[in-house]
ROSE-4610 file (N, C-alpha, C; in Angstrom, 1 decimal, always signed):
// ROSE-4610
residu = [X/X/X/X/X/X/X/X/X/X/X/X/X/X/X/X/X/X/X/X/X/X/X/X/X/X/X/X/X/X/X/X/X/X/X/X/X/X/X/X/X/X/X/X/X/X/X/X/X/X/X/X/X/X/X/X/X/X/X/X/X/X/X/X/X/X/X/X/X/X/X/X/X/X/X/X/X/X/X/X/X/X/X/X/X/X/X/X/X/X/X/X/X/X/X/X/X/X/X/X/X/X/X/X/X/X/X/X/X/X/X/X/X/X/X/X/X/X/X/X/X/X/X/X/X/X/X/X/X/X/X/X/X/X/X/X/X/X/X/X/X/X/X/X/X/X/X/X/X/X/X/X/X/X/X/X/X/X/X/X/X/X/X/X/X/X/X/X/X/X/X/X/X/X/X/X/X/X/X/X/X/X/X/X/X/X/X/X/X/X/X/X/X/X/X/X/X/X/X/X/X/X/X/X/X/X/X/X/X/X/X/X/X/X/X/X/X/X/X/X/X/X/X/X/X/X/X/X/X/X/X/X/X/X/X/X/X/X/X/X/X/X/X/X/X/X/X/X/X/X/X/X/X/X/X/X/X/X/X/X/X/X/X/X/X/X/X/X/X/X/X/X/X/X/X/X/X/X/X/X/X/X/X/X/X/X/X/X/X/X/X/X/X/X/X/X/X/X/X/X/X/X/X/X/X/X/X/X/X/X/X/X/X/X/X/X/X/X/X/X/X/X/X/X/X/X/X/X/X/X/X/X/X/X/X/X/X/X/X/X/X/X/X/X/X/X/X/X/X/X/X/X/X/X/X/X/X/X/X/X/X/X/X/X/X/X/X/X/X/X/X/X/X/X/X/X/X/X/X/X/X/X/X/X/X/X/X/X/X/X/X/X/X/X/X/X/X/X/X/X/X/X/X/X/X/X/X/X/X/X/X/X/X/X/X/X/X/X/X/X/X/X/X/X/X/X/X/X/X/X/X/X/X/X/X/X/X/X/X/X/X/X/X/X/X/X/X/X/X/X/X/X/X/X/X/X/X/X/X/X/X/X/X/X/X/X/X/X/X/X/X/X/X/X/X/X/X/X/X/X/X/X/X/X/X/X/X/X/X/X/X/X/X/X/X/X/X/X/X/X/X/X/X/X/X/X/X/X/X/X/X/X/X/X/X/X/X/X/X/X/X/X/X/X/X/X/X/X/X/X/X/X/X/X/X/X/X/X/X/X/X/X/X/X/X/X/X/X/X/X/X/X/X/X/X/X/X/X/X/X/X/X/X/X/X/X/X]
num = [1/1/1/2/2/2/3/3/3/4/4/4/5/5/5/6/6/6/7/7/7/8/8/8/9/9/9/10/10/10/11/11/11/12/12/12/13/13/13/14/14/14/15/15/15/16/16/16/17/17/17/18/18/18/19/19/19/20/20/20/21/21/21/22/22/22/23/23/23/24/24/24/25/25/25/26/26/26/27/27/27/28/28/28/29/29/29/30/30/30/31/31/31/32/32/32/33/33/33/34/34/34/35/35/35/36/36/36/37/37/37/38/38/38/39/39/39/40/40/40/41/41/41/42/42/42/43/43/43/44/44/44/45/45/45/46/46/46/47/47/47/48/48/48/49/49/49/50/50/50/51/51/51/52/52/52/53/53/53/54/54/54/55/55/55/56/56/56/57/57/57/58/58/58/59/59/59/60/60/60/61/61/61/62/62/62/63/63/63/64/64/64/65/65/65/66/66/66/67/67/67/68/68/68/69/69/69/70/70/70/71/71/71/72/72/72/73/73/73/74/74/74/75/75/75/76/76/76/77/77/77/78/78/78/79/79/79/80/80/80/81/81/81/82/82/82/83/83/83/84/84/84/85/85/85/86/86/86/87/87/87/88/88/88/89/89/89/90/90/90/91/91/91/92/92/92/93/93/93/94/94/94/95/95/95/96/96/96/97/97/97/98/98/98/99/99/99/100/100/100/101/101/101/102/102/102/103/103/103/104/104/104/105/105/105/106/106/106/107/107/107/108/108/108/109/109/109/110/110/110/111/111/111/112/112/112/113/113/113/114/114/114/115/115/115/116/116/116/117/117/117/118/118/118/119/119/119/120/120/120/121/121/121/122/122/122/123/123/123/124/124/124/125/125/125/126/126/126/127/127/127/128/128/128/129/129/129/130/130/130/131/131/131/132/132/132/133/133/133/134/134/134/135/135/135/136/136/136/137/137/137/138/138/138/139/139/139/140/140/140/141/141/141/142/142/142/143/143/143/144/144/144/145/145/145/146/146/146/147/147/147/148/148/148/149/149/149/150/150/150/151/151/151/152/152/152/153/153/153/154/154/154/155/155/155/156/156/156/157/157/157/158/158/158/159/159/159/160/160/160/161/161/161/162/162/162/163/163/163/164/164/164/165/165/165/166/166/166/167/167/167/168/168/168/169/169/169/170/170/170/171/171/171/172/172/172/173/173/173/174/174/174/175/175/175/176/176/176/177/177/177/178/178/178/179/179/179/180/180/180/181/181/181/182/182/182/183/183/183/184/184/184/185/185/185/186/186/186/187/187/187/188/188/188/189/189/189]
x = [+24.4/+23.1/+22.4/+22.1/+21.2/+19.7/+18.9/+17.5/+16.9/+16.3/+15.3/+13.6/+13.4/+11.5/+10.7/+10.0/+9.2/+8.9/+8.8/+7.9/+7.2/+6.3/+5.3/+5.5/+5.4/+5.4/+4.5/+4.4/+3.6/+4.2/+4.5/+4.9/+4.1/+4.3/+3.6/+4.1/+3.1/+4.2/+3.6/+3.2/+3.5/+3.3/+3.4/+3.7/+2.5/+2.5/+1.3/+1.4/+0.1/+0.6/+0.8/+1.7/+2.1/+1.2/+1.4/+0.7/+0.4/-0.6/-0.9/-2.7/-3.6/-5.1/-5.6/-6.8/-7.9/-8.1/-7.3/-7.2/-8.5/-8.7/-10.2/-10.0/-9.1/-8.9/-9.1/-9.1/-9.1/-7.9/-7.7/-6.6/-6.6/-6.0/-6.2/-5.2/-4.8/-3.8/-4.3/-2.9/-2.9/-3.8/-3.4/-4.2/-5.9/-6.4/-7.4/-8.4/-7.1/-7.6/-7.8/-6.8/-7.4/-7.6/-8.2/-9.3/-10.8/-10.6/-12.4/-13.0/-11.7/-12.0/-12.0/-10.4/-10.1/-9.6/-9.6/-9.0/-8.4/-8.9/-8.0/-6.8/-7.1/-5.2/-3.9/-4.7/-3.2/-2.7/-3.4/-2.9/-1.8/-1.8/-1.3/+0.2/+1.1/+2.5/+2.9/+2.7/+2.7/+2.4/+1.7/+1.1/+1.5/+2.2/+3.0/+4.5/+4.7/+6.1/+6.5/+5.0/+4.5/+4.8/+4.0/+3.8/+5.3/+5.9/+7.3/+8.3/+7.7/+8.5/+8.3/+6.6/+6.2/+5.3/+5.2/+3.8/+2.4/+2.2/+0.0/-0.2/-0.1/-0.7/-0.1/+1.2/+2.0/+1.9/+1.8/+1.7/+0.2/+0.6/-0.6/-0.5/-1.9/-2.0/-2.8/-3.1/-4.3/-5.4/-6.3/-7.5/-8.4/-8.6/-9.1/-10.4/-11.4/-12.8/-12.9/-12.4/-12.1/-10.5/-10.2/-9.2/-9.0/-10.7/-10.8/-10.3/-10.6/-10.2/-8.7/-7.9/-6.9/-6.0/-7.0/-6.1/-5.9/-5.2/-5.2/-3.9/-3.3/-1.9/-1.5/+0.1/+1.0/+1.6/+1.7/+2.6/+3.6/+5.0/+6.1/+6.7/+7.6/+8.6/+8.2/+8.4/+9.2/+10.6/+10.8/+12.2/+13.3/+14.4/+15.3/+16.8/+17.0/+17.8/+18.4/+17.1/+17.2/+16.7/+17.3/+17.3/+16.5/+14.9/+13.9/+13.3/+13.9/+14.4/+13.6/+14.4/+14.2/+13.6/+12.2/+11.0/+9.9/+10.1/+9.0/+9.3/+8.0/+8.2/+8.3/+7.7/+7.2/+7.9/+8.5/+9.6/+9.4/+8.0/+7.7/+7.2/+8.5/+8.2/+8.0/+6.8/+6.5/+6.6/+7.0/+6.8/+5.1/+4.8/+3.1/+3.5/+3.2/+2.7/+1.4/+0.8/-0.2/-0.2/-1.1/-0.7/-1.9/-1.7/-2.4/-3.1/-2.6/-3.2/-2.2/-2.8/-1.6/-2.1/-1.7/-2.4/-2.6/-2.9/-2.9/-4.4/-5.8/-6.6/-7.3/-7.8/-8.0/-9.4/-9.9/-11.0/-10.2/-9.5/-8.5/-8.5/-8.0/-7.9/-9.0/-9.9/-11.6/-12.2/-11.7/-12.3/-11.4/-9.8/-9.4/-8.6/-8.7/-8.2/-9.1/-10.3/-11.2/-10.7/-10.2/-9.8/-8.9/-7.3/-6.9/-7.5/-8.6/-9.1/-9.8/-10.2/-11.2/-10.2/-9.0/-7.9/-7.0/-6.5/-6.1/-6.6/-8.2/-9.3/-9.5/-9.3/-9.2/-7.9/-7.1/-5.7/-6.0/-6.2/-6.4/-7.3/-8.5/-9.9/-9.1/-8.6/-7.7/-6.7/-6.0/-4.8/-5.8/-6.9/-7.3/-8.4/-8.7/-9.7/-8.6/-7.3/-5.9/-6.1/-5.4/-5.4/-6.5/-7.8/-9.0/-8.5/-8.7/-9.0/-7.6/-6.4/-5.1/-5.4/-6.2/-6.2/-6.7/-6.8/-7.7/-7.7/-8.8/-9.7/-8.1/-8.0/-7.0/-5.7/-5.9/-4.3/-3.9/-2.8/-2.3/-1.0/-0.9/+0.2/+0.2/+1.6/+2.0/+2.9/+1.9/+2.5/+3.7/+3.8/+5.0/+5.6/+6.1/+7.1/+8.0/+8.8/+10.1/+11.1/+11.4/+12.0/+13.9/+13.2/+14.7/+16.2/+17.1/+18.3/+19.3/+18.7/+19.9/+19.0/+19.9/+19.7/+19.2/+20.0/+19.8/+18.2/+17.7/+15.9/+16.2/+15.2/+15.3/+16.1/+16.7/+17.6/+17.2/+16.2/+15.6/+14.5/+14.7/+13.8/+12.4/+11.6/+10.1/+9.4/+8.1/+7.9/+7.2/+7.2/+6.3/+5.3/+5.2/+4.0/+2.9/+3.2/+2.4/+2.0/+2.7/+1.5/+0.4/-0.1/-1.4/-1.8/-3.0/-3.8/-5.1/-5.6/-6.4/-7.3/-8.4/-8.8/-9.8/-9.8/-10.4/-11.9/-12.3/-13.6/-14.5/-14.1/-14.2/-13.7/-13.1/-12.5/-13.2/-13.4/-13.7/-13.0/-12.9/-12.2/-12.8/-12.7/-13.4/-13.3/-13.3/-12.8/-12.0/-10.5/-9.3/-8.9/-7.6/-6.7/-5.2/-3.9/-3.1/-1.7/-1.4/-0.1/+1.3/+1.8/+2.8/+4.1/+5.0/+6.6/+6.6/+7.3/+8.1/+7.1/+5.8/+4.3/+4.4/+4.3/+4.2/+2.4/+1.9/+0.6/+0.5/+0.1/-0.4/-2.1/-2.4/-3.4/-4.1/-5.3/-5.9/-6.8/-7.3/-8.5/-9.1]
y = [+0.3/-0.3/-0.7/-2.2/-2.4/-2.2/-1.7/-1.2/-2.7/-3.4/-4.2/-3.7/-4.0/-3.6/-4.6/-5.3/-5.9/-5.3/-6.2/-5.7/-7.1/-6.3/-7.5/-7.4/-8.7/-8.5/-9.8/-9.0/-9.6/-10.1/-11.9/-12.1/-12.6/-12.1/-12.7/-13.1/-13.8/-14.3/-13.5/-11.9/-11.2/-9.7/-8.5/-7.4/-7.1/-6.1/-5.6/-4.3/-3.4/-1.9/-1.2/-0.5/+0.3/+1.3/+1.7/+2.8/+3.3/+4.2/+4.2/+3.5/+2.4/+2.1/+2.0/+2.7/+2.2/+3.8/+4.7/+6.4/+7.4/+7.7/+8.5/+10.0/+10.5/+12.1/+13.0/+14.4/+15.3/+16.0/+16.8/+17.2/+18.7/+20.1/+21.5/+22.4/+23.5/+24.3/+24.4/+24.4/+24.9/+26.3/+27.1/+28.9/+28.4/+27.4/+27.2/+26.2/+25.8/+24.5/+25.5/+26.3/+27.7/+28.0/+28.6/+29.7/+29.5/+27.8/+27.4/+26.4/+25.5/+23.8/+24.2/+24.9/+25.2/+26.0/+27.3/+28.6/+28.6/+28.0/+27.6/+27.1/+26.3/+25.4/+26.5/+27.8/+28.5/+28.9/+28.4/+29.0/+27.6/+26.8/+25.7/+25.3/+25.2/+25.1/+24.9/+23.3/+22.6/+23.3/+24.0/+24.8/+26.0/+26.7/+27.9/+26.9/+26.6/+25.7/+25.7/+24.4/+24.5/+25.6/+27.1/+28.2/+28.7/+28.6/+29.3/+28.9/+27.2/+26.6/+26.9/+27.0/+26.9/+27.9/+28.9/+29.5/+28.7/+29.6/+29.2/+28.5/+29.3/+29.4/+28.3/+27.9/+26.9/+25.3/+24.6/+23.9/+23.0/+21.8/+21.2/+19.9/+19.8/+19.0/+18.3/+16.9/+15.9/+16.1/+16.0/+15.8/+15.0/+14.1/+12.8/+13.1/+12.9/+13.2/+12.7/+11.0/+10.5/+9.5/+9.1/+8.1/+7.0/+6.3/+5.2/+5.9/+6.9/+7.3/+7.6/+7.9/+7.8/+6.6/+5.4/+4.1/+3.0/+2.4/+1.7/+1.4/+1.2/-0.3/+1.0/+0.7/+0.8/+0.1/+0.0/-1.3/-0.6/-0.8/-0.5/-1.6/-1.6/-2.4/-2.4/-3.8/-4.7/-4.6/-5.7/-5.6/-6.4/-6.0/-6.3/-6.7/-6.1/-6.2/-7.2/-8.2/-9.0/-10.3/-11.8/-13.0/-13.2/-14.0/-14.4/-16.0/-16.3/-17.7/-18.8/-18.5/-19.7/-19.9/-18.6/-18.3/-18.3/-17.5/-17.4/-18.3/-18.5/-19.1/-17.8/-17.1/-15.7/-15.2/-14.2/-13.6/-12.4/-11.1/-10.7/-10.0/-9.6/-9.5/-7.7/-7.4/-6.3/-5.9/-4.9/-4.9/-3.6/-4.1/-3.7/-3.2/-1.7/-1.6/-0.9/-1.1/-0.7/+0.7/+1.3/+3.1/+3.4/+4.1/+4.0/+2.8/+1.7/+1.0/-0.4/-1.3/-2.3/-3.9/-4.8/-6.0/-7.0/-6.8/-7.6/-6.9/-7.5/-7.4/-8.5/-8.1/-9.0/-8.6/-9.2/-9.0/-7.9/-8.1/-7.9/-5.7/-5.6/-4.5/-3.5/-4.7/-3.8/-2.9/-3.6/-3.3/-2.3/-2.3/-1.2/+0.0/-0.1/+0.9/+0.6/+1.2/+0.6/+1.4/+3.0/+3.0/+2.7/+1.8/+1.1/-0.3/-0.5/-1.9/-1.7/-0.5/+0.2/+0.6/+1.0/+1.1/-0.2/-1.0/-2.1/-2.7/-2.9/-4.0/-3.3/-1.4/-1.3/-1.3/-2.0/-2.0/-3.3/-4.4/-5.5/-5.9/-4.9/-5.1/-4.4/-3.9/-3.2/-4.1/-5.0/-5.6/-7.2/-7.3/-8.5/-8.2/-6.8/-6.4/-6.0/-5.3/-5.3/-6.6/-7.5/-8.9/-9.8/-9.2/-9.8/-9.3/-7.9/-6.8/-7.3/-8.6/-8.5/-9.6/-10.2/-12.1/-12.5/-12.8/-14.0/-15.2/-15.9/-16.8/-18.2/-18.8/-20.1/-19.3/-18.1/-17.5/-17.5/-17.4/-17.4/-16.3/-16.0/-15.0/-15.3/-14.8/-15.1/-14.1/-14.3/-13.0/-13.8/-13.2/-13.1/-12.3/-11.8/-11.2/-11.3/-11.0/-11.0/-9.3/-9.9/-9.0/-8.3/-6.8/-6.3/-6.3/-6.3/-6.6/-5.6/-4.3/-3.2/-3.5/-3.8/-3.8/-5.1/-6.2/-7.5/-7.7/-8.4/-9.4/-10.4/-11.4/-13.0/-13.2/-13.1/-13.8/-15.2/-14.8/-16.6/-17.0/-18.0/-19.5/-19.0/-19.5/-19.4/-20.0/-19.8/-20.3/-21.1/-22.5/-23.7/-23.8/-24.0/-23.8/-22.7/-22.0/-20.2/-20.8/-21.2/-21.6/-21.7/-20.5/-20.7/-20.7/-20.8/-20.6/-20.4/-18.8/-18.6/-18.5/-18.7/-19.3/-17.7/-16.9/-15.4/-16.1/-16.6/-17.1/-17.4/-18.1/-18.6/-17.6/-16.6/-16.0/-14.9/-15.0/-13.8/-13.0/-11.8/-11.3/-11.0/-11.5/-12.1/-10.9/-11.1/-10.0/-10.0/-11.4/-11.6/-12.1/-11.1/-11.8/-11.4/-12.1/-11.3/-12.4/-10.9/-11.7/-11.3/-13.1/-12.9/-12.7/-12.5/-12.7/-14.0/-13.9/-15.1/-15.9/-15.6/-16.4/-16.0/-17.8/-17.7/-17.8/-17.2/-17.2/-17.3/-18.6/-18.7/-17.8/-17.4/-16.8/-17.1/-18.1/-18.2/-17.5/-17.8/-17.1/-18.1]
z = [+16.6/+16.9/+15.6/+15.2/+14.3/+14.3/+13.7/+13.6/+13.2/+13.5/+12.6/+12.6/+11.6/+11.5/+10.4/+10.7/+10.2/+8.8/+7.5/+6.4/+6.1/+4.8/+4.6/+3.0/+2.4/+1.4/+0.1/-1.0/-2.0/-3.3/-3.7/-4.4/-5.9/-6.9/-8.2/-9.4/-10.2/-11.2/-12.2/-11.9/-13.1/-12.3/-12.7/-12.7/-11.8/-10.9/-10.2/-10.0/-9.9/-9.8/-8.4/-8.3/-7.1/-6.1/-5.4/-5.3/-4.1/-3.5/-2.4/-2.8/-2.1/-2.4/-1.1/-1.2/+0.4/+0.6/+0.8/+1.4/+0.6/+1.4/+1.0/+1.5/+1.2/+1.2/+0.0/+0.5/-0.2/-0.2/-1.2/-1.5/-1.9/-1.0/-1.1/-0.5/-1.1/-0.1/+1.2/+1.6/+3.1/+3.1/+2.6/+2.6/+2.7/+1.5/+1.5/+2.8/+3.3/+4.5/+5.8/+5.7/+7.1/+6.9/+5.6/+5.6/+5.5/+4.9/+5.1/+5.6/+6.2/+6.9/+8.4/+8.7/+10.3/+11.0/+10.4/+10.9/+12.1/+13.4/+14.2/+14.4/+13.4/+13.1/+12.9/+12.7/+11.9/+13.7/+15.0/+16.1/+17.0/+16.5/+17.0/+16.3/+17.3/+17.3/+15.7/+15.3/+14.3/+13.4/+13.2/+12.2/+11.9/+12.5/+12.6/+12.0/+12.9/+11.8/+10.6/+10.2/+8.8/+8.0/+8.2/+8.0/+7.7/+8.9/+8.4/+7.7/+7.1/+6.1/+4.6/+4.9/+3.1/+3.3/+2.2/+1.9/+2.3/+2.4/+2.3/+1.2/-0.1/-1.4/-2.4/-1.7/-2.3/-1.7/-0.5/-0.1/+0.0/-0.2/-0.6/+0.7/+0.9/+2.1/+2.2/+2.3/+2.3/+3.3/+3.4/+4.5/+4.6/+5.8/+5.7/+6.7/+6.3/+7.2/+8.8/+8.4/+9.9/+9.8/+10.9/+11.0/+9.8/+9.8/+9.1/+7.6/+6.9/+5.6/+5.7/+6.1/+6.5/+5.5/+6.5/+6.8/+4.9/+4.5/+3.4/+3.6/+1.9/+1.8/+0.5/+1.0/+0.0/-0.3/-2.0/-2.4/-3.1/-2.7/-3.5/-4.6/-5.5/-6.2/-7.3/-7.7/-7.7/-6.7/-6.4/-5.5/-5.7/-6.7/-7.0/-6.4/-5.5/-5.2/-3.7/-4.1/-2.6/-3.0/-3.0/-3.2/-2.4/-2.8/-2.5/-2.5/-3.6/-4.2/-3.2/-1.9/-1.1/+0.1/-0.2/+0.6/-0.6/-1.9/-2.4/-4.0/-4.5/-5.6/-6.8/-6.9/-8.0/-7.8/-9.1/-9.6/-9.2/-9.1/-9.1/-7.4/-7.0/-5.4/-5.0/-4.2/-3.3/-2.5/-2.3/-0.3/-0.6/+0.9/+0.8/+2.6/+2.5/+4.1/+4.2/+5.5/+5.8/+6.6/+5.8/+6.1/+7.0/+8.2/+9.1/+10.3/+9.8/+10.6/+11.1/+10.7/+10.7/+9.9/+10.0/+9.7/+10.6/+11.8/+12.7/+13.6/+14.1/+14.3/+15.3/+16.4/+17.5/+18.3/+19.1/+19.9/+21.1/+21.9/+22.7/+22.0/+20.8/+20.5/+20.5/+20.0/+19.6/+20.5/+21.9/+22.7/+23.6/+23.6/+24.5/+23.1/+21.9/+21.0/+19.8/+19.8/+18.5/+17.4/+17.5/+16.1/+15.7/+16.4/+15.7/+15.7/+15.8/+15.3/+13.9/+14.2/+12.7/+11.6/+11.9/+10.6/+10.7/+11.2/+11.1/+9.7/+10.7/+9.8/+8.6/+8.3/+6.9/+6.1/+6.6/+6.1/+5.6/+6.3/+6.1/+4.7/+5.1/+3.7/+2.7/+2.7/+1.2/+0.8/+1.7/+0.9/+0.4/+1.0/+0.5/-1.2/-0.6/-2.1/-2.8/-3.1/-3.7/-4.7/-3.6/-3.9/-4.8/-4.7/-5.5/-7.2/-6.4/-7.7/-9.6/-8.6/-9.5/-9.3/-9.1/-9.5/-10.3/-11.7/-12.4/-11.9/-11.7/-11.5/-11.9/-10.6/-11.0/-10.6/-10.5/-10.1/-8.0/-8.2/-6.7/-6.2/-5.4/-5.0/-3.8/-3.0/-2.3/-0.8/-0.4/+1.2/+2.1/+2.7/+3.5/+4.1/+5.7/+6.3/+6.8/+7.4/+7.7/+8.3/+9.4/+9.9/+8.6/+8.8/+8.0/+9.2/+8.6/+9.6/+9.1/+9.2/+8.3/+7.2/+5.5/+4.2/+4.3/+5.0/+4.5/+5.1/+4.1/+4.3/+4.0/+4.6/+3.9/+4.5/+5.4/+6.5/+6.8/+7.9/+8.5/+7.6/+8.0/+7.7/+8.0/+7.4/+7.6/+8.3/+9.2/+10.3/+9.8/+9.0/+8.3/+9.5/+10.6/+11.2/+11.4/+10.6/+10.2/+8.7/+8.3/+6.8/+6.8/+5.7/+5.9/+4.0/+3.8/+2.6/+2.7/+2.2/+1.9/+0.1/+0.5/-1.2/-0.8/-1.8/-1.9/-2.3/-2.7/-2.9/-1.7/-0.5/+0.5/+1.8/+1.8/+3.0/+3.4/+4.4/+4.9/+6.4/+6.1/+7.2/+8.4/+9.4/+10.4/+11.9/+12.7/+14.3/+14.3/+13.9/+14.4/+12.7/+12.9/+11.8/+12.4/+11.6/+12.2/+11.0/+10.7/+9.5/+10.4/+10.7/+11.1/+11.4/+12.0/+11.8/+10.9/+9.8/+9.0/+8.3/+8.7/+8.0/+6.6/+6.0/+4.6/+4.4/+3.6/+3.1/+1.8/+1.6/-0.3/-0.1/-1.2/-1.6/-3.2/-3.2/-4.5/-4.3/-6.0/-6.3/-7.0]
């Protein structure tokens, strides 16, 4: 059985930094997370698990106030090992996923799952302020997804009627956005 799953990705014509950006947590042992955030937690399944994998004193565990802090973009690579050539122009290719949320945002959502509309839309605000934060002024990069097929990407053709271009000076992220299968996106600044 072949797996396929969508990624999204960021191409440039120079070096960009990796990382996890947008996540607003704290960071403390487990010993110290039951003993002064939720003492309750040490009575739930999961947590006993936990427990009988790692010490207290030794394990380290993020904590996020709400959902929305949670949510932001990971950008991996550079990505070498996959022929891009004849989708993107820029030598310089990413893959970027959105952690916690997604990149697709709608009226339709807001209203029957708002906190994935509220981490979506901060997945979204993070890959576009990302995107500000590594542009000089005249510069452009270039998004893109595509379904994975196994190892192989870049399989199909791009959906030329999904072309889009956004100019970061002029954009704003709106109720609805949504980056699509095979959608090429130029992006200035």
């Amino acid at each position: 059985m072949l797996i396929t799953t969508l990624f999204y990705y960021i191409a440039a014509n120079r070096e960009l930094p990796t990382g996890s950006f947008g996540q607003k947590k704290t960071v403390m042992k487990l010993g110290d997370y039951l003993t002064h955030v939720n003492p309750s937690a040490r009575n739930q399944f999961a947590m006993q698990r936990l427990l009988e994998k790692y010490p207290e004193d030794e394990q380290i565990i993020d904590i996020y106030e709400t959902v929305e802090d949670a949510a932001g973009i990971y950008v991996s690579g550079p990505i070498s090992h996959q022929d891009t050539s004849h989708l993107l122009r820029y030598p310089w290719v990413y893959q970027v996923d959105p952690e916690g949320g997604s990149f697709r945002i709608n009226n339709e959502m807001q209203k029957l799952a708002p906190d994935s509309y509220l981490t979506s839309k901060k997945c979204l605000t993070e890959l576009f302020d990302y995107l500000n934060r590594n542009m000089e002024p005249g510069d452009s990069i270039e998004l893109y997804s595509c379904w994975a097929h196994g190892a192989e990407r870049f399989l199909e053709p791009r959906q030329p009627e999904l072309d889009l271009v956004l100019d970061l000076s002029t954009f704003r992220l709106e109720e609805e956005f949504a980056w699509r299968e095979r959608q090429y996106i130029l992006v200035k600044k």
